[in-house]
N, C-alpha and C positions, 0 to 999 in steps of 0.2 A: 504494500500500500504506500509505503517511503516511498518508493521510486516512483509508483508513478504520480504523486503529488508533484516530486520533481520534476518529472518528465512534462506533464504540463505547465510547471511553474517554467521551464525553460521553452516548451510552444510559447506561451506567451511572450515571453521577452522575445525572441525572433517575431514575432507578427506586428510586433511592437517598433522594433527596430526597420520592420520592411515598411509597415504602415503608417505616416507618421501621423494621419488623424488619429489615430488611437490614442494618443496619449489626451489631445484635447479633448475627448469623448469619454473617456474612461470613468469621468464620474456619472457619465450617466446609465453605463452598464445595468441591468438589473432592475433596473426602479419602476414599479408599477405604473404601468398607463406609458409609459415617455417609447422611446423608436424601439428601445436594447429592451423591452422588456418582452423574455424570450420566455415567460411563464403562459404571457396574453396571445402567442403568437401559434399559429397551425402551418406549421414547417411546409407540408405538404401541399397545402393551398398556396404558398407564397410560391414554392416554385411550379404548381399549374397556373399562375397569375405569371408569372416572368414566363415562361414557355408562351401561353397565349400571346401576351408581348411581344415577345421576337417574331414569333409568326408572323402580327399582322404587321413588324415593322420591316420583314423579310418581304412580304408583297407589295409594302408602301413602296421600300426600295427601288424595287425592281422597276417600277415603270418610271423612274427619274433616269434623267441624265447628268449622270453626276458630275460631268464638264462643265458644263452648263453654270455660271453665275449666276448671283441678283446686281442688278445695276445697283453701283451707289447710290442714295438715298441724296448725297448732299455732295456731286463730285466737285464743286469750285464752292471752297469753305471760305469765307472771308476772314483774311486775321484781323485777327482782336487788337 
């Protein structure tokens, strides 16, 4: 049971060190109601929710030309 307290006390510090929003977020890990709270959350549906997602942003994709620009909105800005 030591080790693998360990083992994840050292996951973390790597996901820590790769992510660096983690450390700004970290207080709010866990906490009823708030993003991190992983007690409120149905694993499963988030990712049939992400999967739907991708789908329909896989066929939104698809019919773009992704060369294709937007004109500047403001191309001759006046300096200040």
């Amino acid at each position: 049971m030591e080790r693998d307290i360990r083992d994840g006390a050292e996951h973390c510090r790597r996901l820590a060190a790769e992510y660096p929003w983690v450390a700004s977020e970290r207080q709010f890990f866990g906490r009823p109601g708030g993003d991190y709270d992983w007690a409120a959350r149905d694993p499963e549906a988030a990712f049939a929710d992400l999967e739907k997602a991708e789908a329909t942003l896989g066929r939104l994709g698809s019919g773009l030309n992704k060369r294709a620009r937007y004109p500047d909105p403001n191309p001759n800005p006046r300096p200040d």
